[in-house]
N, C-alpha and C positions, 0 to 999 in steps of 0.2 A: 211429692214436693208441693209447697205451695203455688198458688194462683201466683202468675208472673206478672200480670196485667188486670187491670180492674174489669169483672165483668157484668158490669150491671146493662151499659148499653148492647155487650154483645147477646147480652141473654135473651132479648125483645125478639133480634132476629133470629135468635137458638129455637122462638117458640114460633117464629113464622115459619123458615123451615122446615121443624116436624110437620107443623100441622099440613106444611103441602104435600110431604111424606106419606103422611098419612090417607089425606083426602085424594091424590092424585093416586098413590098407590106405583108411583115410579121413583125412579133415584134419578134419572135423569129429564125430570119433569120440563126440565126450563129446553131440551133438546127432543131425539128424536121418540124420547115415551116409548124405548127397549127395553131397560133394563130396570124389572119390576122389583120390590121391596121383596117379594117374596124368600127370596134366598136372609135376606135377614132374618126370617123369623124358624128356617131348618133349626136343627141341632147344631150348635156352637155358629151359628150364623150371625150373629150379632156386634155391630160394629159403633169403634168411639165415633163420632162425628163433631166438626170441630167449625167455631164462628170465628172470625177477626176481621175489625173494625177499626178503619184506617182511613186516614187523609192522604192526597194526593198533594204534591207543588202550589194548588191550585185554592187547599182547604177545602176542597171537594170531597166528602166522605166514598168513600172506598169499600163495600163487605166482600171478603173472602170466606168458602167454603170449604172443609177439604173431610176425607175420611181415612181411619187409620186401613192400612194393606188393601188389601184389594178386594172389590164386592164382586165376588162371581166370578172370580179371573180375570175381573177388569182393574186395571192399574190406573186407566186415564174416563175417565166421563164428562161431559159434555155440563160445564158450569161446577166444576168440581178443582181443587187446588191438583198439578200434576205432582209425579213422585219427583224428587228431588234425583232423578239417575234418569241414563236414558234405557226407557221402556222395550223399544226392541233387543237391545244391547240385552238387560237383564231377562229375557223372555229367552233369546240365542242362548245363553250361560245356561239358564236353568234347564231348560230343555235339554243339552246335549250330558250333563250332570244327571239329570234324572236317565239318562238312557244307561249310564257309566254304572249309576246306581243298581237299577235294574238288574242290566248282567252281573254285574260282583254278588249280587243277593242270590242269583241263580245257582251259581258257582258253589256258593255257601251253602244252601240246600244241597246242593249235589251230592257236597264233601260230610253233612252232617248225616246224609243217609249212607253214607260208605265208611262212615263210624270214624273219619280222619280227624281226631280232635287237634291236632298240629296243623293242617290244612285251617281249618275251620277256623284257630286263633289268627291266624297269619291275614286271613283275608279281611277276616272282619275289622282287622288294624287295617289292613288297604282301604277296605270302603269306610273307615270314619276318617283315614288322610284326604281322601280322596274329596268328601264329603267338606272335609275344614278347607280344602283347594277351592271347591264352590265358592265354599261361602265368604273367599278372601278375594276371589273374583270380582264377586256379586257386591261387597263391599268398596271395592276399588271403582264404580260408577257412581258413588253417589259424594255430590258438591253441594254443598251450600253457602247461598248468599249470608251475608251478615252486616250488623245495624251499621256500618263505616261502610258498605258493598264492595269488601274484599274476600274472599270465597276460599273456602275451609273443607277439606276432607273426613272423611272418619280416621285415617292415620293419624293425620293433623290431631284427630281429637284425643283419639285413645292410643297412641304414642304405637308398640309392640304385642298388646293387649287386642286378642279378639271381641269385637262390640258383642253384646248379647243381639241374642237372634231376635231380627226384627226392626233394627235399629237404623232410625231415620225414613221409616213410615207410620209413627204416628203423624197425630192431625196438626200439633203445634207447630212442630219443625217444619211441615210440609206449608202449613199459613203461614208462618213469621219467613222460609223463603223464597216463597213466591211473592211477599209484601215489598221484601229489601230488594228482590230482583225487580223490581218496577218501582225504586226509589218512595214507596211509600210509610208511613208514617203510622206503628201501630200504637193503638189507642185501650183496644178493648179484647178480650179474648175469652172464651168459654167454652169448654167441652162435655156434651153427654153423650150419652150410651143408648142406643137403636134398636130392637129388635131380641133377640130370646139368649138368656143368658145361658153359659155354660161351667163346667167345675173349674176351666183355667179363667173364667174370665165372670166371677159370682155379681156381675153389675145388674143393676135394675135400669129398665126401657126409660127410658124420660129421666133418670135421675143425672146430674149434672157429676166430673169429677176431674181434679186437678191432673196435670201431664204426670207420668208416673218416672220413679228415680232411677230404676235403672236402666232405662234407654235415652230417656226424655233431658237428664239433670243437666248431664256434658253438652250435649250435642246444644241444649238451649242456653247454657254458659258460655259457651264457645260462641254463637250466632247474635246472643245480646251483650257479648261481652263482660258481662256482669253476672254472677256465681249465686243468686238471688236462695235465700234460706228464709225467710219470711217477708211478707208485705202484705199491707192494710191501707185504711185511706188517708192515718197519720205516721206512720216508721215504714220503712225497710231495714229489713237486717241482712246484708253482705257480707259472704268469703271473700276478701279482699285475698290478690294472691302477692305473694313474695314479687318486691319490682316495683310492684306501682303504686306511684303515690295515693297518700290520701284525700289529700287536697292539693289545688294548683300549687306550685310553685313559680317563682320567679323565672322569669323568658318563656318564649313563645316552644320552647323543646319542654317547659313543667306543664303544662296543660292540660295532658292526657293524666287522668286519676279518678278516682274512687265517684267522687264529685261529678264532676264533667259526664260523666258515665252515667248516673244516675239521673243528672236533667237533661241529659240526651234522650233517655229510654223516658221517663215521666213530666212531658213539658210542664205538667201544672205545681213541680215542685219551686219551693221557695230558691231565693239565690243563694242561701249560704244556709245549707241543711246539715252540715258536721256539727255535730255535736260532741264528739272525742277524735282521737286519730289512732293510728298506728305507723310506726318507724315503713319507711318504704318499701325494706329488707324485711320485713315482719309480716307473715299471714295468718289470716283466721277473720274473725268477727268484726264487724266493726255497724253501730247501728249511724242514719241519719234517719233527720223530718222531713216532714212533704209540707208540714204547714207552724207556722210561727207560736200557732200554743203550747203543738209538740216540742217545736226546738228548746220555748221558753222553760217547760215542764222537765224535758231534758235532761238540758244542761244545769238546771238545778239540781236536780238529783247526783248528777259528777260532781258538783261544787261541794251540796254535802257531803259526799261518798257517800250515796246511800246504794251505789251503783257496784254491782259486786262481780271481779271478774278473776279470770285465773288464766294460765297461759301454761303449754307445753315446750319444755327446751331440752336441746343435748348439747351435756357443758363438755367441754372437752380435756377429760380429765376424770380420777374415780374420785368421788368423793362419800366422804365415811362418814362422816353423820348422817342421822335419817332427819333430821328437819331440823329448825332453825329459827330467827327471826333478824333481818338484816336492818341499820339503821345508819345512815349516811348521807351526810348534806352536802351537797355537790349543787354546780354550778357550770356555765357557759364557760368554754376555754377558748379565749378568742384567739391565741397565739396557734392552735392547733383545731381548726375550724371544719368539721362542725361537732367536733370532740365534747364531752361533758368532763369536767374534773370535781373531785371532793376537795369539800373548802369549807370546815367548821363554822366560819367566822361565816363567812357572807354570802355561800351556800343555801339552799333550801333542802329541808330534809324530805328523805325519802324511805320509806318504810315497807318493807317487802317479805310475808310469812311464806319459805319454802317446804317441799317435802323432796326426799329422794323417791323416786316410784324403782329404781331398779340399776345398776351397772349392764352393760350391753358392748358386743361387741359392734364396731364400724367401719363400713367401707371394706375395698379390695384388703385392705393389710388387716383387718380386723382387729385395729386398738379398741383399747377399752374407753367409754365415755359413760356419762350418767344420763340418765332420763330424769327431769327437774319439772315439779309442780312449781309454779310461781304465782303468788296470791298478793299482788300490791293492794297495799290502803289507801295510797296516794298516786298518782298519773305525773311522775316529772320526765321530761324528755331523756331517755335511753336510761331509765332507772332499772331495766331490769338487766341491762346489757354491763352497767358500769356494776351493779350490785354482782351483778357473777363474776367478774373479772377482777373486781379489787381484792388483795389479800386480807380487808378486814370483809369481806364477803365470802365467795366459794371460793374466789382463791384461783377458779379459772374461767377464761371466755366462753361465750357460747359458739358453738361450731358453725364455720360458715361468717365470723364477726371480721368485716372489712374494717371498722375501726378499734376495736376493745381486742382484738386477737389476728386471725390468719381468714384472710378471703379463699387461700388456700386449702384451709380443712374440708370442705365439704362447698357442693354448689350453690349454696345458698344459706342465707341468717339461718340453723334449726331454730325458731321460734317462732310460735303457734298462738295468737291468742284465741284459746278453746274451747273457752267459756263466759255467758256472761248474762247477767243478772238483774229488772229494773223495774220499776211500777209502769202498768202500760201509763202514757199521757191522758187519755180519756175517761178508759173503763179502771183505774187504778189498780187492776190485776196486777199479780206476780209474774213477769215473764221471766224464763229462761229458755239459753239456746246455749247446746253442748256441738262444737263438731271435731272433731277429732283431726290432730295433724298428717299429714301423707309421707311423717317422715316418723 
């Protein structure tokens, strides 16, 4: 995944660090100078290590340290970020698991040399439930703080789904929350790699590398709030999820959004960094500025349309053509608020090339509904929402449409904006970002 956080300031202290790593030759330098470097440099000995650089209430700078799992069997060291669980708690689990383990493997040998291949299946199902019992355990201690400091689980994160192994000891999660738990304020973040590389882990010693996606994405989505798919020193580009706005709304209950979240997590961004939006009910991409050239560069590019994007939907209902082009001028329908209606005359038009990608069944009853590419020319409010639902469009809503169909088909808007396309502001590159819907 990308850098969450800009690291230029953290990286000064990435290199003081090493070098006391290095020069002292202990990992716990700044304490009792036990636990030497050594074990970093065995076979697969080599661990991420991680800088975050933070304000305090006070504007008083802050540097946190932490390391991913543990150096040597040690969980907690002396100037080092703690694990996010408690340590003896998970040291009790693992110990008496590892003894459970032990015997059942025994058992297994036993039955493998008495030629029992029915035994021998049966057990070795025992010791991998036994095994996922561990590790649903070992899972169930570990909380963390987050950027609001209300405190989040792994269930919380990964709903029914087992986290991959290892999840919520790298170095990110463990500095970003140990930061929010003592209410401060991160700034700067950077992680490199320690010590002798191995086949699972092909990093070089000194080389610097971003939190990785499948432990690190959720767990730092969930603790910053913010679903972060790129960032530089002028865009971010945000998974906004279904729910929340993208900019404030009206009353002190609209506040919380896309926005808000953003100059929470980045203080040196501009006040008004949206440069498009998405329906509140609507997830996927959405980019904003960090600084005024950006926004200006932008939001020109939307003005032209030179800005190319596409969206994933499930309309509810088959539909038999395989593509199309929709054209419909609609307008504000103040009698039915905050409804859009088509309206030839005094309407603005709206222009939208679709494709079918496939019929599929949905839900417990398994109706049929269509999977819909949606490629607008033009950005008018709920144009892709009003374009599927009218009968001079697909003729049906999209599933999940609280206003254009049934809040009842499904738990949420199905649509995804999935893609999307734009000159960087600076370097005038071609950026694109694809992320695929969770439905």
């Amino acid at each position: 995944m990308t850098e969450v956080l800009p690291t230029e300031r953290a990286a000064s202290y990435a290199a003081e660090i090493h070098r006391l790593l290095e020069t002292s030759g202990f990992v716990d330098y700044e304490g009792d100078c036990r636990i030497t470097t050594d074990y970093l440099w065995e076979s697969s000995g080599g661990q991420m290590l991680g800088v975050l650089v933070c304000v305090n209430e006070r504007g008083e700078e802050v540097v946190l340290k932490a390391f991913s799992g543990q150096i040597n069997g040690n969980f907690i060291i002396d100037g080092w970020a703690p694990p996010a669980c408690d340590a003896v708690q998970y040291a009790e689990i693992a110990n008496t698991g590892d003894q459970a383990i032990v015997a059942i493997s025994g058992q297994i040998d036993l039955a493998e040399r008495s030629g029992d291949t029915l035994a021998v299946q049966a057990l070795r199902r025992q010791r991998k439930e036994i095994s996922q019992d561990i590790q649903r355990q070992i899972f169930a201690l570990y909380q963390f703080y987050t950027i609001d400091g209300s405190v989040v689980t792994l269930s919380d994160i990964f709903k029914d789904q087992m986290p991959p192994t290892g999840t919520g000891d790298c170095c990110a999660p463990k500095l970003l929350n140990q930061a929010f738990s003592q209410n401060l304020t991160p700034l700067s973040m950077l992680e490199w790699y320690y010590g002798a590389a191995s086949e699972s882990q092909p990093y070089q010693h000194g080389s610097s590398y971003p939190p990785c996606d499948t432990r690190c994405r959720p767990l730092l989505a969930a603790m910053l709030q913010l679903d972060i798919i790129y960032r530089d020193d002028d865009i971010v580009v945000v998974n906004k999820p279904s729910g929340l706005l993208s900019v404030p709304g009206r009353g002190p209950d609209k506040q919380d959004c896309v926005v808000s979240r953003v100059k929470r997590l980045y203080p040196f961004c501009i006040a008004q960094p949206s440069v498009h939006r998405l329906d509140m009910d609507t997830s996927g991409l959405l980019v904003l500025a960090f600084n005024q050239k950006a926004h200006r560069d932008l939001s020109k590019q939307f003005i032209e349309r030179t800005v190319k994007k596409e969206y994933i939907a499930l309309v509810d209902g088959i539909v038999m053509e395989t593509e199309g082009t929709i054209e419909l001028a609609f307008r504000y329908d103040p009698d039915q608020k905050p409804r859009q209606k088509c309206d030839p005359v005094l309407g603005k038009r709206g222009n939208t090339h679709w494709e079918r990608i496939r019929v599929e069944p949905f839900g417990d009853t398994k109706r049929l509904v269509t999977r819909i590419r949606f490629q607008p020319t033009t950005g008018r409010t709920h144009q892709l929402r009003l374009h599927s639902m009218h009968e001079r469009g697909l003729g049906f809503p999209i599933l999940g449409d609280p206003l254009y169909g049934s809040a009842q088909s499904a738990k949420r808007l199905m649509l995804h904006a999935n893609e999307i396309s734009f000159a960087h502001p600076s370097s005038g590159k071609r950026m694109q970002f694809t992320l695929d819907p969770d439905f």
